[in-house]
TIKE-431765 format. One record per residue (C-alpha): residue number from 1; x, y, z. Coordinates in pm, whole numbers. Example, Ala and Ser with C-alpha at 12.3 -4.5 7.8 and 13.67 -1.06 7.14 Angstrom:
{1, {1230, -450, 780}},
{2, {1367, -106, 714}},
//
This chain:
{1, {-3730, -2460, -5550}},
{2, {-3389, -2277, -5596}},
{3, {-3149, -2462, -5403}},
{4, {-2761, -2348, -5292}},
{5, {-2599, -2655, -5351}},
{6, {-2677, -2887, -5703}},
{7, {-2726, -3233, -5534}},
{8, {-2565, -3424, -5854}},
{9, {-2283, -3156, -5871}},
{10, {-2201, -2989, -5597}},
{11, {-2046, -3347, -5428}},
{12, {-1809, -3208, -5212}},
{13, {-2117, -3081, -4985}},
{14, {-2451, -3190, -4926}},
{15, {-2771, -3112, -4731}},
{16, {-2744, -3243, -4382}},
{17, {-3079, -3377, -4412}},
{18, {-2995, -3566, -4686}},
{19, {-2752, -3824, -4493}},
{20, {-2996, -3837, -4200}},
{21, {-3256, -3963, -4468}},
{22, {-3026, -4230, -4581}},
{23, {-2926, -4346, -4243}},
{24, {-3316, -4367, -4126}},
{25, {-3388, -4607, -4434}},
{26, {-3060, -4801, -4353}},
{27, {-3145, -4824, -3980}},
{28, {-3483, -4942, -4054}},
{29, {-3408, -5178, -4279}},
{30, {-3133, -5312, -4098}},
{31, {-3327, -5366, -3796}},
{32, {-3608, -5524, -3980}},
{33, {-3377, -5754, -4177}},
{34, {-3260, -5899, -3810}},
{35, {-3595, -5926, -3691}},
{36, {-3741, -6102, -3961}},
{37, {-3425, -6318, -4041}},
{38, {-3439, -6215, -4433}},
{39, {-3089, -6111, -4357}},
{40, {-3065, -6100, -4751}},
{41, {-3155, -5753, -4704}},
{42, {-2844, -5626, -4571}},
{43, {-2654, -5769, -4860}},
{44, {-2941, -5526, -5059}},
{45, {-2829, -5210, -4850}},
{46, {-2493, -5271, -4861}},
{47, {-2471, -5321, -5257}},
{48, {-2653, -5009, -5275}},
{49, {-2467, -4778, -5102}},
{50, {-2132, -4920, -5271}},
{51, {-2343, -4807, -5592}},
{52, {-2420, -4471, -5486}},
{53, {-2075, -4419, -5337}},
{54, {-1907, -4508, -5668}},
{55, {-2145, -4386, -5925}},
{56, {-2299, -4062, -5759}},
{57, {-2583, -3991, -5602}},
{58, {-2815, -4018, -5907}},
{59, {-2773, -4416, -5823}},
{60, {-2845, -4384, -5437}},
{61, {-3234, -4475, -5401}},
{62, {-3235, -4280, -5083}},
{63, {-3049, -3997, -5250}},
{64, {-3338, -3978, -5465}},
{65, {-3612, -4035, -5251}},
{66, {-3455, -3693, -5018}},
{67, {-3357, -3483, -5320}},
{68, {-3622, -3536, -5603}},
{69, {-3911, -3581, -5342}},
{70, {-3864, -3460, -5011}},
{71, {-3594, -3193, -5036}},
{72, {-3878, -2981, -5286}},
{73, {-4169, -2988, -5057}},
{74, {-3942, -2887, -4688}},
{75, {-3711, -2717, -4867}},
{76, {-3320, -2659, -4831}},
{77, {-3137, -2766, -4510}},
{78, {-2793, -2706, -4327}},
{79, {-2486, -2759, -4658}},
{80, {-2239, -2968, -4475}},
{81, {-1918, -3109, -4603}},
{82, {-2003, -3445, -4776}},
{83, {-1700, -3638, -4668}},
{84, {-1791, -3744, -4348}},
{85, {-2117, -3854, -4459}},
{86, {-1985, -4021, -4722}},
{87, {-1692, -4193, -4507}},
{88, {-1990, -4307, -4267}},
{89, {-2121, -4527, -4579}},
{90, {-1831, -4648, -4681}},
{91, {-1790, -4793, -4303}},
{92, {-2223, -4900, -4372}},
{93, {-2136, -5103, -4678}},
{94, {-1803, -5267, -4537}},
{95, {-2017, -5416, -4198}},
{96, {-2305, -5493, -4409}},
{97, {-2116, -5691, -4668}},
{98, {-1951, -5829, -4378}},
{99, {-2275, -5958, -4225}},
{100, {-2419, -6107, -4533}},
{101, {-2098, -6286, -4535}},
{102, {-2136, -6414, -4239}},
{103, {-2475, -6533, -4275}},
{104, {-2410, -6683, -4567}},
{105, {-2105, -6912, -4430}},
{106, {-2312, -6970, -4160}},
{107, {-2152, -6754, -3860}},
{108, {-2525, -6630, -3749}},
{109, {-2388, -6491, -3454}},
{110, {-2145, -6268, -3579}},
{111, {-2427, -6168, -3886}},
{112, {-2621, -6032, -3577}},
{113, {-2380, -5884, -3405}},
{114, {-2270, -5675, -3742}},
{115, {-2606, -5599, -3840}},
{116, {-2719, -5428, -3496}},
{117, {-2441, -5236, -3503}},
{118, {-2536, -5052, -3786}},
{119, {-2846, -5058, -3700}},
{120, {-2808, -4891, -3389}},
{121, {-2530, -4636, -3563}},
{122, {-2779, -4526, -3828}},
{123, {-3041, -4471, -3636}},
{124, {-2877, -4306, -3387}},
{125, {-2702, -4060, -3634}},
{126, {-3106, -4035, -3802}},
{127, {-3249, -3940, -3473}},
{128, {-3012, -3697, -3287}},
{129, {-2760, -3610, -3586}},
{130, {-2464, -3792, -3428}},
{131, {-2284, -3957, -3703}},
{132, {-2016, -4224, -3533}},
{133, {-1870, -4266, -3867}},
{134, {-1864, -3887, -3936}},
{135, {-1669, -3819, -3601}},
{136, {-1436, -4075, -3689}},
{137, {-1342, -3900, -4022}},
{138, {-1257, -3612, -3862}},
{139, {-1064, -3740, -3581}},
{140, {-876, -3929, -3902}},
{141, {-817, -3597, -4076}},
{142, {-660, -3458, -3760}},
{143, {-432, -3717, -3791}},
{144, {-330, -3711, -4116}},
{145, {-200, -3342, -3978}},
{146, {-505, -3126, -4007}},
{147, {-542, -2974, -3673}},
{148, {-755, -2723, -3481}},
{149, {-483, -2528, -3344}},
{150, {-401, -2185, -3162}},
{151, {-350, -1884, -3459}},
{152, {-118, -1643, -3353}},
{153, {-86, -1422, -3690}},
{154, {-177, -1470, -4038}},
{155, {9, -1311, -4392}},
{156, {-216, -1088, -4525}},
{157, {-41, -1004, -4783}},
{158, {-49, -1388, -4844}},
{159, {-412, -1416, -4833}},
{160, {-463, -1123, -5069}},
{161, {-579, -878, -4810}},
{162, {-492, -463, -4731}},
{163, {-240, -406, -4449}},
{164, {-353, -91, -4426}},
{165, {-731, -127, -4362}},
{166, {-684, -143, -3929}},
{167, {-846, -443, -3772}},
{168, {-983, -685, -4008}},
{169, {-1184, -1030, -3944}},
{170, {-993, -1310, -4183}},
{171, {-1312, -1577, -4240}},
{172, {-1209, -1907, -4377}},
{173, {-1470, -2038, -4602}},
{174, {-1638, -2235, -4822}},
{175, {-1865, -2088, -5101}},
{176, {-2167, -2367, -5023}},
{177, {-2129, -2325, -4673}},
{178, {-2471, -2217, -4525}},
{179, {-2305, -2117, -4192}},
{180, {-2002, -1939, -4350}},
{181, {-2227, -1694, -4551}},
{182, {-2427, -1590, -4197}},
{183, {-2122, -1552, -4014}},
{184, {-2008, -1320, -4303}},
{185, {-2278, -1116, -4328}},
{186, {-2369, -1059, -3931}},
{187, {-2020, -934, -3936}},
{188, {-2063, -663, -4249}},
{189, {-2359, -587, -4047}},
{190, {-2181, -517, -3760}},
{191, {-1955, -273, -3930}},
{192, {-1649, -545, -3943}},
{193, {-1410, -554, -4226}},
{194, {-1400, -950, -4346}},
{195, {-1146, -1109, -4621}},
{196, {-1276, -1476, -4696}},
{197, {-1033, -1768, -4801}},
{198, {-1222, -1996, -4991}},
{199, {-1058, -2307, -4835}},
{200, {-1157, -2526, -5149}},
{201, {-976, -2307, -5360}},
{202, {-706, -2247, -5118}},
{203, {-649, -2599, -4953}},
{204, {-322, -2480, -4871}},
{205, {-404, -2246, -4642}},
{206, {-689, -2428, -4455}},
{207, {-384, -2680, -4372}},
{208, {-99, -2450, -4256}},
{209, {-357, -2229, -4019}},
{210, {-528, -2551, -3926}},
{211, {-877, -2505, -4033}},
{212, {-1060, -2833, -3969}},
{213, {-1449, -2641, -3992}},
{214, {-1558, -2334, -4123}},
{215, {-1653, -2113, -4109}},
{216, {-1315, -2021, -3870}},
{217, {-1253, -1606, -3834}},
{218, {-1018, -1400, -3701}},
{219, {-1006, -1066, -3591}},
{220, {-652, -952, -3666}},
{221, {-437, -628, -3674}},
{222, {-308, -462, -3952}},
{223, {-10, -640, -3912}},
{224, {-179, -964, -3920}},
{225, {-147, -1017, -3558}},
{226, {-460, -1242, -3430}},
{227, {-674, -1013, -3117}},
{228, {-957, -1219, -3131}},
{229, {-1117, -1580, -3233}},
{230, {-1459, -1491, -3366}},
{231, {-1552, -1869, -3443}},
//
């Protein structure tokens, strides 16, 4: 299988499925650990993501199981940005650690209580895709001062582009982006004239035009005057 995105090098993205994978085995686990009262097990997921999260992914048994096993037989999904993702298990391993601690001071209650919730968050994020801990990232990254906002013109001469080429669409980027690439090239198709900023080479700019997602595009004039938002 060729894939888009090297799972053990390209870290700063990942396949979407890949996270949902995790979350399912977490979830399940979880759940089953509160059930059967061998709350042990949640001091087993948590030290496991704190392993993958600080020695890679080549240490995350779920990583494994979705990338060596199940990634080659269904193939290559959505590449997201990995940060969310991986801020959603850093907030896994803190509760879970959390509950074992509990348990094993003898606050049962509060074990419970810990150990639903994210039981209940990773499944829900395996099932229908909503990550809690994702969405919080972001809305932490807007802010820290990154922020959707309202673009009014960009420097092309700034972003390397011709002033002299009429309307152009300026796409913001990322070269692993799945949904950056199609944007791209149903707009060639459509005749458009597109300069990309690579936002992971360009951080700079993603932050003073306010690019939280991309792909983000612009139609704008040769002047660098913003007609349209394209996405």
């Amino acid at each position: 299988m060729i894939r888009k995105a090297d799972p053990y090098r390209d870290t700063d993205v990942i396949d979407a499925r890949a996270p949902r994978t995790n979350q399912a085995i977490v979830g399940t686990l979880s759940l089953l650990a509160l059930i059967t009262g061998w709350w042990p097990i949640l001091g087993v997921l948590a030290g496991q993501l704190a392993i993958g999260l600080v020695f890679g992914r080549r240490y995350c048994l779920p990583c494994l199981l979705y990338f060596e096993v199940i990634q080659p037989r269904v193939g290559e999904g959505r590449i997201e940005d990995s940060r969310p993702p991986r801020f959603a298990n850093i907030v896994g391993a803190v509760f879970l650690g959390a509950a074992t601690i509990a348990y094993l001071v003898g606050l049962n209650a509060i074990g419970l209580v810990l150990g639903l919730l994210v039981a209940g968050l990773a499944l829900l994020a395996a099932i229908t895709g909503l990550c809690v801990g994702c969405e919080i990232y972001r809305f932490a990254a807007r802010l820290r001062g990154v922020r959707a906002r309202r673009i009014d013109s960009v420097d092309l001469i700034e972003l390397g582009a011709s002033t002299a080429a009429g309307e152009i669409v300026v796409e913001f980027t990322h070269p692993l982006c799945t949904d950056c690439r199609s944007l791209e090239a149903e707009l060639r198709a459509a005749g458009r004239t597109v300069v990309t900023v690579d936002v992971s080479r360009r951080p700079e700019l993603a932050r003073k035009y306010g690019v939280v997602l991309v792909p983000m595009a612009v139609a704008v004039t040769s002047s660098g005057a913003v007609v349209e938002r394209l996405a």
